[in-house]
mmCIF file as gemmi writes it, N, C-alpha and C atoms, coordinates in Angstrom:
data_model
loop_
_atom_site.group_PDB
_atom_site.id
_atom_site.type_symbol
_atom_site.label_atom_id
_atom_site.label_alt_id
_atom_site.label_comp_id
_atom_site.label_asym_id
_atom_site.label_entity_id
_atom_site.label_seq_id
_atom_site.pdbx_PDB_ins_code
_atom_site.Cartn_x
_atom_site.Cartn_y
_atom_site.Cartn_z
_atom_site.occupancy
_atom_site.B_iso_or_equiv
_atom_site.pdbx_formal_charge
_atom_site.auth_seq_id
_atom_site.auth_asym_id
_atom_site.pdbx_PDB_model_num
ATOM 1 N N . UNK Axp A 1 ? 86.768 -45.571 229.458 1 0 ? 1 A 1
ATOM 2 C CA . UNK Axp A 1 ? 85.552 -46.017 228.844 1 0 ? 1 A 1
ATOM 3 C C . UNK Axp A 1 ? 85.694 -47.484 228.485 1 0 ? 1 A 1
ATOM 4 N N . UNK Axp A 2 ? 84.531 -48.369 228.942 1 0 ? 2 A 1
ATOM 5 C CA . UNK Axp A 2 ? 84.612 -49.936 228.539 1 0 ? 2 A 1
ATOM 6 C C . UNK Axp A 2 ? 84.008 -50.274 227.4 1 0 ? 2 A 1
ATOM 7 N N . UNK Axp A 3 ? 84.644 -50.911 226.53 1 0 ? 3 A 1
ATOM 8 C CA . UNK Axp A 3 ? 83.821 -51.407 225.526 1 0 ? 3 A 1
ATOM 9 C C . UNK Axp A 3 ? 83.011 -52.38 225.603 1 0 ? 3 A 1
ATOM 10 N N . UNK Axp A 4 ? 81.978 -53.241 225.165 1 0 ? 4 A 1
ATOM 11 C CA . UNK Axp A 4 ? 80.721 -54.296 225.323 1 0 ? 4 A 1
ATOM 12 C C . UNK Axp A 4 ? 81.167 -54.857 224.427 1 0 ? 4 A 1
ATOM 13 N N . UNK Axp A 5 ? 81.31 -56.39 224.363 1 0 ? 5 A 1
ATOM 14 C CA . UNK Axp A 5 ? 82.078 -57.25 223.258 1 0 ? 5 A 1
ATOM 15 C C . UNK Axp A 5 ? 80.651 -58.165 223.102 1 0 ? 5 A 1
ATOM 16 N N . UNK Axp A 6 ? 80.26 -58.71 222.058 1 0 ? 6 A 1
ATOM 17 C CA . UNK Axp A 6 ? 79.688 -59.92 222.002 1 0 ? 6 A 1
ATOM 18 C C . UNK Axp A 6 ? 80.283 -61.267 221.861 1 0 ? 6 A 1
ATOM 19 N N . UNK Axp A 7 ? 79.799 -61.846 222.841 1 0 ? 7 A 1
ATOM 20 C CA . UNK Axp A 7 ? 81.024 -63.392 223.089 1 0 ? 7 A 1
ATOM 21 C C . UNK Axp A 7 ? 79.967 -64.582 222.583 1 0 ? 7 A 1
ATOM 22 N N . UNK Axp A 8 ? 78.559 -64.55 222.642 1 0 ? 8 A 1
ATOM 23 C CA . UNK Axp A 8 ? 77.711 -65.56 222.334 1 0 ? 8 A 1
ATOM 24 C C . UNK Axp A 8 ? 75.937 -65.183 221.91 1 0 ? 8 A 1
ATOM 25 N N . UNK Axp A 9 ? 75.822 -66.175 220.872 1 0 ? 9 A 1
ATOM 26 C CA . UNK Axp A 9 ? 73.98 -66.023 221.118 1 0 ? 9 A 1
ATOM 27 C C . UNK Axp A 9 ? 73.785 -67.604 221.457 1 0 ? 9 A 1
ATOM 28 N N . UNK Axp A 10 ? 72.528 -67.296 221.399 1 0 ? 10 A 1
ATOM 29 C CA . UNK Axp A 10 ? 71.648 -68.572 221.575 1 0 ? 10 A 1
ATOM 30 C C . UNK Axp A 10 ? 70.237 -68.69 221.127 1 0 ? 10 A 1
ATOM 31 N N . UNK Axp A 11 ? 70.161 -68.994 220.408 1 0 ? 11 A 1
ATOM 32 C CA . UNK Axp A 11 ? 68.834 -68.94 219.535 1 0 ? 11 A 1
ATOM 33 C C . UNK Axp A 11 ? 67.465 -70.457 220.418 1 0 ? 11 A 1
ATOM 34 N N . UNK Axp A 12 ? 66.599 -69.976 221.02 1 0 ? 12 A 1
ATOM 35 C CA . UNK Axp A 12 ? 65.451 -70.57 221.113 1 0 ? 12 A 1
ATOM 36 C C . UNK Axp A 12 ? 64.659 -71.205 220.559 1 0 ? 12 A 1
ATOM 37 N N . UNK Axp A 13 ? 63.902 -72.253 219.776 1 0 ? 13 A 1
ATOM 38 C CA . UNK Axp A 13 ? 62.995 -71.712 219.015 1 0 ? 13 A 1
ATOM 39 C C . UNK Axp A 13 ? 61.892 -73.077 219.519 1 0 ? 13 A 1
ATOM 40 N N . UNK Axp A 14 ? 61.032 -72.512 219.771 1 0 ? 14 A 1
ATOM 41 C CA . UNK Axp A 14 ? 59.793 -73.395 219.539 1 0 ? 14 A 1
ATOM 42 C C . UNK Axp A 14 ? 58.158 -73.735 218.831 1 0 ? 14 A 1
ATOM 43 N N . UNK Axp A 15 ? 57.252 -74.551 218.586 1 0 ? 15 A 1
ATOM 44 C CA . UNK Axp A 15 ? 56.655 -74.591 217.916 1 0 ? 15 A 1
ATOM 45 C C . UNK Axp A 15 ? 55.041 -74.854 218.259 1 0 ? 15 A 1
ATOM 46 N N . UNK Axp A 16 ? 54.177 -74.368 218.35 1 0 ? 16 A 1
ATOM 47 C CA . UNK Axp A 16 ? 52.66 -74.258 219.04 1 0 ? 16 A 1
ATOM 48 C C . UNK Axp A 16 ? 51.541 -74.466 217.8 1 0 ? 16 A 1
ATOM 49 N N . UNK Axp A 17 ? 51.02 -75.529 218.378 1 0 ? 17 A 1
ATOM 50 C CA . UNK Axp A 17 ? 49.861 -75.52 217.646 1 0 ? 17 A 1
ATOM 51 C C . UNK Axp A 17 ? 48.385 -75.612 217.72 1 0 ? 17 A 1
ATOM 52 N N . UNK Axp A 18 ? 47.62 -74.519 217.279 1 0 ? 18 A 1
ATOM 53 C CA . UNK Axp A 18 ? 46.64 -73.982 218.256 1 0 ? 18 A 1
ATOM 54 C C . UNK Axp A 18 ? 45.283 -74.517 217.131 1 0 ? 18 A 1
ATOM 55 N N . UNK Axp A 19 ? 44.288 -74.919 217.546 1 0 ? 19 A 1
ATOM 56 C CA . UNK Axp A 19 ? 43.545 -75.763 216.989 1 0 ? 19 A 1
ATOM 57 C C . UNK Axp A 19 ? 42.32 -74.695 217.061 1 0 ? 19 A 1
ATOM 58 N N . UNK Axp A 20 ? 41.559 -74.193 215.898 1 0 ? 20 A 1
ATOM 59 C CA . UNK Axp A 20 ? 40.861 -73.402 215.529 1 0 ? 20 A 1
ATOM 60 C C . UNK Axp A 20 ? 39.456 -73.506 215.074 1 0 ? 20 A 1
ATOM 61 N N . UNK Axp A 21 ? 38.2 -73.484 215.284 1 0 ? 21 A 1
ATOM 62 C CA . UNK Axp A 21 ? 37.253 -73.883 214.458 1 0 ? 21 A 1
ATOM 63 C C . UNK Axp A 21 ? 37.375 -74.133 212.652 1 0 ? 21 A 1
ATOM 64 N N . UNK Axp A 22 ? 38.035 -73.481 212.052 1 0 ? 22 A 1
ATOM 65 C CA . UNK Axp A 22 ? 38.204 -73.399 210.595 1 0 ? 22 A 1
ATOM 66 C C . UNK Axp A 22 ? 39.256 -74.123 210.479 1 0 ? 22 A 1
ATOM 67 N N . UNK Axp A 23 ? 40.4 -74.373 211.684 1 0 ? 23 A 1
ATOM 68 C CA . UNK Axp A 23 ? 41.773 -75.521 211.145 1 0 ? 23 A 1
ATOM 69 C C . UNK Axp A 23 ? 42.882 -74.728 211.974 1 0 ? 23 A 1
ATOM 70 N N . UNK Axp A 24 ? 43.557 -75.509 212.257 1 0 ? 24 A 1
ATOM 71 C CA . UNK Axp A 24 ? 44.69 -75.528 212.9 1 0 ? 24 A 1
ATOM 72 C C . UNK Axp A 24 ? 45.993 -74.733 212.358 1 0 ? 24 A 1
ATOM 73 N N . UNK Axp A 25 ? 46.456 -73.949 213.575 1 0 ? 25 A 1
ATOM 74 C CA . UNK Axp A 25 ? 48.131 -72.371 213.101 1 0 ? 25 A 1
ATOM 75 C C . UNK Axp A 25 ? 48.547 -72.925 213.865 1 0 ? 25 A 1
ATOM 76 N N . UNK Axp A 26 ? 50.073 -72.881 213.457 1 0 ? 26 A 1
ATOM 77 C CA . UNK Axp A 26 ? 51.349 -73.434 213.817 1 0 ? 26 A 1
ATOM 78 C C . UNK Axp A 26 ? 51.947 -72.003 214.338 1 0 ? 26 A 1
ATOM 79 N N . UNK Axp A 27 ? 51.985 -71.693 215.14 1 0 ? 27 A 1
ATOM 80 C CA . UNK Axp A 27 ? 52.725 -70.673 215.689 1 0 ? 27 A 1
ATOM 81 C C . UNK Axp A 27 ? 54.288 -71.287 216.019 1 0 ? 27 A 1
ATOM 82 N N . UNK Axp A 28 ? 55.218 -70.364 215.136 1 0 ? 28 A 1
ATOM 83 C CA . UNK Axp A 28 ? 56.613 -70.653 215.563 1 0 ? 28 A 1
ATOM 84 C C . UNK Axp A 28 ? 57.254 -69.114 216.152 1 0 ? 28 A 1
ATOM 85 N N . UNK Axp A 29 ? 57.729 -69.613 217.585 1 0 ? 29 A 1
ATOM 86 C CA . UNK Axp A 29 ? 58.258 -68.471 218.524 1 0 ? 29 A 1
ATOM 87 C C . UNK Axp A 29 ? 60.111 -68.825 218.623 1 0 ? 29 A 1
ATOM 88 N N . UNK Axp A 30 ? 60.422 -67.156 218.305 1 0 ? 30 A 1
ATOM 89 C CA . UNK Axp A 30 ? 62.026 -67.544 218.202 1 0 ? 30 A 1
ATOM 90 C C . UNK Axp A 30 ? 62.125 -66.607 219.409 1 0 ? 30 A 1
ATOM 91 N N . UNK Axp A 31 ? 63.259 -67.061 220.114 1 0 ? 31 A 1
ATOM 92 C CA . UNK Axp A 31 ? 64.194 -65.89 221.366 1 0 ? 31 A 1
ATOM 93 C C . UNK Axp A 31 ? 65.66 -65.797 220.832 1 0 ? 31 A 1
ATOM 94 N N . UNK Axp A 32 ? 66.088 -64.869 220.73 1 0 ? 32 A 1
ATOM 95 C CA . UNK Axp A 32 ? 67.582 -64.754 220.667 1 0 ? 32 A 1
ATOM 96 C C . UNK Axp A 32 ? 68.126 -64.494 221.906 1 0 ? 32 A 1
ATOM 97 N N . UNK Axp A 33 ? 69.016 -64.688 222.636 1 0 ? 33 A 1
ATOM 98 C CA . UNK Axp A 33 ? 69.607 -64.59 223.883 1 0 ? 33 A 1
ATOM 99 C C . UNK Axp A 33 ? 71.214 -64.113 223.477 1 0 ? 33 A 1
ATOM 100 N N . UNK Axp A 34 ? 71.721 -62.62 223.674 1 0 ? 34 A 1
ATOM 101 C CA . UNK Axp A 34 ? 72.967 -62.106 223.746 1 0 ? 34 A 1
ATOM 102 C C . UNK Axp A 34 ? 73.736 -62.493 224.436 1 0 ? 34 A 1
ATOM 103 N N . UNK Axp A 35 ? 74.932 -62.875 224.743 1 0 ? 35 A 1
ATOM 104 C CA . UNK Axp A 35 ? 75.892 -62.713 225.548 1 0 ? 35 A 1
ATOM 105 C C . UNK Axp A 35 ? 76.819 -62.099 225.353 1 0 ? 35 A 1
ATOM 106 N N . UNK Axp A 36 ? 77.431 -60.718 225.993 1 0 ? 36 A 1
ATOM 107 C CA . UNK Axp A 36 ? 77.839 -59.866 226.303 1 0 ? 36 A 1
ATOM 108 C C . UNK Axp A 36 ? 78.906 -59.968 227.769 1 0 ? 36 A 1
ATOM 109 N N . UNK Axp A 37 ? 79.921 -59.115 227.363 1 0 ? 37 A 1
ATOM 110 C CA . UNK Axp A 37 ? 80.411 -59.32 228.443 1 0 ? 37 A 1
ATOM 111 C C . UNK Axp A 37 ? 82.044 -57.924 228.13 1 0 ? 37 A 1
ATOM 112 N N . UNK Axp A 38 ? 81.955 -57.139 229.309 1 0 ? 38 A 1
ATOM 113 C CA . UNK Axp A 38 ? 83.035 -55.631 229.298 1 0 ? 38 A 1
ATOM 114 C C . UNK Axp A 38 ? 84.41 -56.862 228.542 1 0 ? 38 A 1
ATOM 115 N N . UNK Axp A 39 ? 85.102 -55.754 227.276 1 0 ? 39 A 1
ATOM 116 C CA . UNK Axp A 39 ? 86.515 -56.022 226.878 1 0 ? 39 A 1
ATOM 117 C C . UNK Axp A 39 ? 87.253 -55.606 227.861 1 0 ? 39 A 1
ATOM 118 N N . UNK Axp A 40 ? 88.888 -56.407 227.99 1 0 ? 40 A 1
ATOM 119 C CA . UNK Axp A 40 ? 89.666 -56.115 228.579 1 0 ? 40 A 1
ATOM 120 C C . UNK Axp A 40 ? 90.274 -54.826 227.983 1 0 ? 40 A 1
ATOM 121 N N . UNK Axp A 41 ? 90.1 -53.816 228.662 1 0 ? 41 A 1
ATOM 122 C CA . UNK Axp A 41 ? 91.341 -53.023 228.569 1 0 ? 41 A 1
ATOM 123 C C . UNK Axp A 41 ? 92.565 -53.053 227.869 1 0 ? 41 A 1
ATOM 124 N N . UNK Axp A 42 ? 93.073 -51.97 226.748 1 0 ? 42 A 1
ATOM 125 C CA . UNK Axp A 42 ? 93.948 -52.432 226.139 1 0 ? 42 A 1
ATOM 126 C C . UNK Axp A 42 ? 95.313 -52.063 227.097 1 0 ? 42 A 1
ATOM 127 N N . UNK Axp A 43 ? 96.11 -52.62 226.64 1 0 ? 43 A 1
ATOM 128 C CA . UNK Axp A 43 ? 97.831 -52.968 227.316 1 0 ? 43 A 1
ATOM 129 C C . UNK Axp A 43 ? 98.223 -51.494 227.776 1 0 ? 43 A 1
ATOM 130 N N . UNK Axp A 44 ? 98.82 -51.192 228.814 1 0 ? 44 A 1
ATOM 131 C CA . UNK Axp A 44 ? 99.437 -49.895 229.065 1 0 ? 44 A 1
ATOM 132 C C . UNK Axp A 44 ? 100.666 -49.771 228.659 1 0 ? 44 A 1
ATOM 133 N N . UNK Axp A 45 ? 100.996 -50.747 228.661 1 0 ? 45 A 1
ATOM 134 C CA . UNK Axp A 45 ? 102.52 -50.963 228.452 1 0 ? 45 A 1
ATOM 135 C C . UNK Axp A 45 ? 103.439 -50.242 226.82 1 0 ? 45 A 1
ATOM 136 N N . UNK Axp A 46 ? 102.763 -50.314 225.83 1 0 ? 46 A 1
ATOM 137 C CA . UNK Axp A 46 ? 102.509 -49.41 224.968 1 0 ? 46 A 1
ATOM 138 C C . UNK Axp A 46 ? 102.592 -47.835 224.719 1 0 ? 46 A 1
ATOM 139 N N . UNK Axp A 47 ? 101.938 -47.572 225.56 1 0 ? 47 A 1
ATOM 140 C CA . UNK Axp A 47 ? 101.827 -45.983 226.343 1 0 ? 47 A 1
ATOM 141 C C . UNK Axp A 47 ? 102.779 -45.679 226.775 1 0 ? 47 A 1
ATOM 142 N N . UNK Axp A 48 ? 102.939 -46.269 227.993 1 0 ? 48 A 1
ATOM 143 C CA . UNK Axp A 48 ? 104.351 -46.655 228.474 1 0 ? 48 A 1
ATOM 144 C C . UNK Axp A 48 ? 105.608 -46.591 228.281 1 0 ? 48 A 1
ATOM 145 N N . UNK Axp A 49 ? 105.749 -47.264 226.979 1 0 ? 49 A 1
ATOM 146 C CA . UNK Axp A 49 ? 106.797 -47.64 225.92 1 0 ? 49 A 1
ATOM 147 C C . UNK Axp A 49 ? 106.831 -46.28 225.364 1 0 ? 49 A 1
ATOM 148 N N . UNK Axp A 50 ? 105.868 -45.782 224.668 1 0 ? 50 A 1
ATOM 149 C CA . UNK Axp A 50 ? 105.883 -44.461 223.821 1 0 ? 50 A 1
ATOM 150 C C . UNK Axp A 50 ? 106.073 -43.224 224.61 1 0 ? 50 A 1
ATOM 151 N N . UNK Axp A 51 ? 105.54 -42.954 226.09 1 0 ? 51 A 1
ATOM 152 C CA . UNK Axp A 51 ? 105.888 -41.851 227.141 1 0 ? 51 A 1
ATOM 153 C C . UNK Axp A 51 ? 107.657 -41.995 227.175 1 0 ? 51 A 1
ATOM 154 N N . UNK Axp A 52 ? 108.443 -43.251 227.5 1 0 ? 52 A 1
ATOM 155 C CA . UNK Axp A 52 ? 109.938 -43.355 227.856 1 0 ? 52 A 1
ATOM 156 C C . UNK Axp A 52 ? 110.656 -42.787 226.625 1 0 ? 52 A 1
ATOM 157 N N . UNK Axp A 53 ? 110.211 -43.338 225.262 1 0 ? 53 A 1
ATOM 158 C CA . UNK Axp A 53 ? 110.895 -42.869 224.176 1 0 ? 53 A 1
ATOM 159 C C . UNK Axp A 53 ? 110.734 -41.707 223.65 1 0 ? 53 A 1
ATOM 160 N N . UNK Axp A 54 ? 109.536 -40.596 224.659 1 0 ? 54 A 1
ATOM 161 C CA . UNK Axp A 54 ? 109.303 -39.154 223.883 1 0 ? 54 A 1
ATOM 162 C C . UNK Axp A 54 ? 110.38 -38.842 224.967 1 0 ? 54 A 1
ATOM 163 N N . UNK Axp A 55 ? 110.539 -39.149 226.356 1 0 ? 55 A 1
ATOM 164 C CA . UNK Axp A 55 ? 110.919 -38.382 227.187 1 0 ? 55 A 1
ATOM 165 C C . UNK Axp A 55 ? 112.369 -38.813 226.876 1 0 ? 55 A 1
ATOM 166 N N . UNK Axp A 56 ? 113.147 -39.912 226.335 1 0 ? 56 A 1
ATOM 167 C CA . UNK Axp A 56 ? 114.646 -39.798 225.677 1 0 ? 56 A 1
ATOM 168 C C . UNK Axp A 56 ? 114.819 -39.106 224.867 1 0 ? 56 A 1
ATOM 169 N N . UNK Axp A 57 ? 113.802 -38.693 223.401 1 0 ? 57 A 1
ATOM 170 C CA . UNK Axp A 57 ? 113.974 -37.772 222.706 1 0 ? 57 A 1
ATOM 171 C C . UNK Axp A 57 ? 114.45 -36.555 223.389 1 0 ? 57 A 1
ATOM 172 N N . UNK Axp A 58 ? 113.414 -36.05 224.359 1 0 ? 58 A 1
ATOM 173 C CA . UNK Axp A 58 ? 113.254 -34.755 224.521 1 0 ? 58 A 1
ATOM 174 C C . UNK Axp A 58 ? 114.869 -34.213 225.37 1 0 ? 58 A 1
ATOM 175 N N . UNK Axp A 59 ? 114.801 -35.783 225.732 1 0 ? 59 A 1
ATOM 176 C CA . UNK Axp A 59 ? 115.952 -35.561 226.832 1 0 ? 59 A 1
ATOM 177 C C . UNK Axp A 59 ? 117.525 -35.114 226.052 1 0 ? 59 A 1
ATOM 178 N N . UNK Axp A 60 ? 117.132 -35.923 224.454 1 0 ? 60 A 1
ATOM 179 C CA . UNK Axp A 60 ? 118.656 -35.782 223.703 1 0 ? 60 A 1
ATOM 180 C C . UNK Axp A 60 ? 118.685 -35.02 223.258 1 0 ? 60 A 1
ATOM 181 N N . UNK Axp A 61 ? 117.128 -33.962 223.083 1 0 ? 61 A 1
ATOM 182 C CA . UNK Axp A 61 ? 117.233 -32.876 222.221 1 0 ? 61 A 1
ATOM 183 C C . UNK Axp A 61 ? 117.66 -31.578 222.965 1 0 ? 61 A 1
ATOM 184 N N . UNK Axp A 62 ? 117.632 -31.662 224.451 1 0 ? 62 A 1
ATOM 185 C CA . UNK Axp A 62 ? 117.602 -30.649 225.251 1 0 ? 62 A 1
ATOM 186 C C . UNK Axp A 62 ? 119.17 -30.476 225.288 1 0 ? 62 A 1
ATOM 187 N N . UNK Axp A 63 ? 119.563 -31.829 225.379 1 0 ? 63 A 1
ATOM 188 C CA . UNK Axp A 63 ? 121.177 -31.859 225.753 1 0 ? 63 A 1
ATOM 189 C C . UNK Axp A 63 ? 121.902 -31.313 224.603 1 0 ? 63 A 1
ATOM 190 N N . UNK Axp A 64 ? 121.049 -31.643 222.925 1 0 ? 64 A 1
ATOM 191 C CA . UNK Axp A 64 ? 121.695 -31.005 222.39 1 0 ? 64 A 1
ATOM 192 C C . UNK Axp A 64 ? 121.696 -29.137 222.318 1 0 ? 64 A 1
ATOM 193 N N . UNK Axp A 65 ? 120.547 -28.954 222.434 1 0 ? 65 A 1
ATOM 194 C CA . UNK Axp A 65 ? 120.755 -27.185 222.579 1 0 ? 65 A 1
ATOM 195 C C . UNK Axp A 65 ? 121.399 -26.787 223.823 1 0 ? 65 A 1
ATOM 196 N N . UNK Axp A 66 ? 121.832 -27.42 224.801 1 0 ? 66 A 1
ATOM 197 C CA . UNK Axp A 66 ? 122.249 -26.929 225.871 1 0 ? 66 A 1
ATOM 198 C C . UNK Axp A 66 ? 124.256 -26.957 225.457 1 0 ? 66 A 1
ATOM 199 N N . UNK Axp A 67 ? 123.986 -28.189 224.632 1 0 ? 67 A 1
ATOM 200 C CA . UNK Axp A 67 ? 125.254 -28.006 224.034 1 0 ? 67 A 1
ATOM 201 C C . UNK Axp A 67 ? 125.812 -26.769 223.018 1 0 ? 67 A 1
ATOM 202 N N . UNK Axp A 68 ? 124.886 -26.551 222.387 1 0 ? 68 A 1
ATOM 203 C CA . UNK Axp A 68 ? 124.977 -25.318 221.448 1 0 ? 68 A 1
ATOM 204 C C . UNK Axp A 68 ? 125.262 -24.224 221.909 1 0 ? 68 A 1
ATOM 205 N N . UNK Axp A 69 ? 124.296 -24.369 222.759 1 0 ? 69 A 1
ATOM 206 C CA . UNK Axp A 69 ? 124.351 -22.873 224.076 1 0 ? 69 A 1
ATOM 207 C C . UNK Axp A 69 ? 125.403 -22.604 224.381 1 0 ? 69 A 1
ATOM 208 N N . UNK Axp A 70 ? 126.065 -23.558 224.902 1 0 ? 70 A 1
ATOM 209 C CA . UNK Axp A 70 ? 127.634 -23.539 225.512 1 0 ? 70 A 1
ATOM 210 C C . UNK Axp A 70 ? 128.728 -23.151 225.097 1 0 ? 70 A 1
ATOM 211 N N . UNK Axp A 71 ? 128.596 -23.748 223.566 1 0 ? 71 A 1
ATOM 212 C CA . UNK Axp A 71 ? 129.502 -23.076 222.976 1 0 ? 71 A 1
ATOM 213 C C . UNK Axp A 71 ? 129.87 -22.289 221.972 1 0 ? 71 A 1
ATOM 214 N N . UNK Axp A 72 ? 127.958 -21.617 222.158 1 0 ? 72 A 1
ATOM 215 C CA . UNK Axp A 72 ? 127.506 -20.09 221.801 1 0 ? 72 A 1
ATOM 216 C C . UNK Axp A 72 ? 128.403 -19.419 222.816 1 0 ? 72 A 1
ATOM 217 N N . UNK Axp A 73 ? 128.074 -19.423 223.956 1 0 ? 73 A 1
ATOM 218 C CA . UNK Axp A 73 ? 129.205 -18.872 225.253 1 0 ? 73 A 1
ATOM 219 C C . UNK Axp A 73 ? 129.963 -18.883 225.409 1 0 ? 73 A 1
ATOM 220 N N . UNK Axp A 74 ? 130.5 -19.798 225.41 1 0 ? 74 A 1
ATOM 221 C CA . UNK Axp A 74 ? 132.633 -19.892 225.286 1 0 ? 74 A 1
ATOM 222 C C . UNK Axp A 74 ? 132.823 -19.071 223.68 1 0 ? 74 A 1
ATOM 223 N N . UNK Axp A 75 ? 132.149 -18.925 222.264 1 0 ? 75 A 1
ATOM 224 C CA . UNK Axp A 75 ? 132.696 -18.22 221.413 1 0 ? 75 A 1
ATOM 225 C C . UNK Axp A 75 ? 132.327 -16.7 222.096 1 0 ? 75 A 1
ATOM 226 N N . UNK Axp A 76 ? 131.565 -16.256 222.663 1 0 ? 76 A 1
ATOM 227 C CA . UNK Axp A 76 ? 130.876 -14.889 222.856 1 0 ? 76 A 1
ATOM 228 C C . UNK Axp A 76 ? 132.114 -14.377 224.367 1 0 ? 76 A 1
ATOM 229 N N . UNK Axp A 77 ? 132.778 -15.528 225.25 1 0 ? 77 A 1
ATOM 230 C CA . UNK Axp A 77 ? 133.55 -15.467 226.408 1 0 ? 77 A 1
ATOM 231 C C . UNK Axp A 77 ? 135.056 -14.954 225.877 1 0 ? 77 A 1
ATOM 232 N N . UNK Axp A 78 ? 135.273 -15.702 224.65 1 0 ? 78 A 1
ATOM 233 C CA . UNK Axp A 78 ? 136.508 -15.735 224.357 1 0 ? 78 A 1
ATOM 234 C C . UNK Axp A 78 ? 137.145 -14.313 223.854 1 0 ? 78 A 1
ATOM 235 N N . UNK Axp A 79 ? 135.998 -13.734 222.863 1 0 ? 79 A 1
ATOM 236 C CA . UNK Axp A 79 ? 136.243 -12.365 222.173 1 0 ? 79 A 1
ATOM 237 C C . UNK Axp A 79 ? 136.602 -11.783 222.844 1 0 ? 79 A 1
């Protein structure tokens, strides 16, 4: 999903004056003009960073029960 950033306005404005049997209106006309434009994407690298360090966890945690295991087995081998 992209986000829409606002990067600029620009304000218009001009001034009309319209001459009336009873007297003269000043008509003042404003435009605002947006500029918009898609945000960059945030960094993957982050993600990235945080996927490598779950998958070392998981990796040290596995090694440790596999260690346990083992020598759940060698005490259960030995009896």
């Amino acid at each position: 999903m992209n986000a829409i950033k606002l990067i600029d306005t620009e304000t218009i404005e001009t001034n009309n004056v319209i001459s009336f049997a009873d007297g003269e209106v000043t008509v003042v006309e404003r435009e605002v003009h947006e500029f918009y434009r898609l945000e960059e994407p945030a960094s993957t690298r982050l993600i990235i960073d945080d996927a490598i360090e779950r998958t070392k966890n998981y990796i040290s945690k596995s090694r440790a029960e596999f260690s346990d295991l083992r020598m759940l087995l060698q005490e259960l081998t030995v009896k």
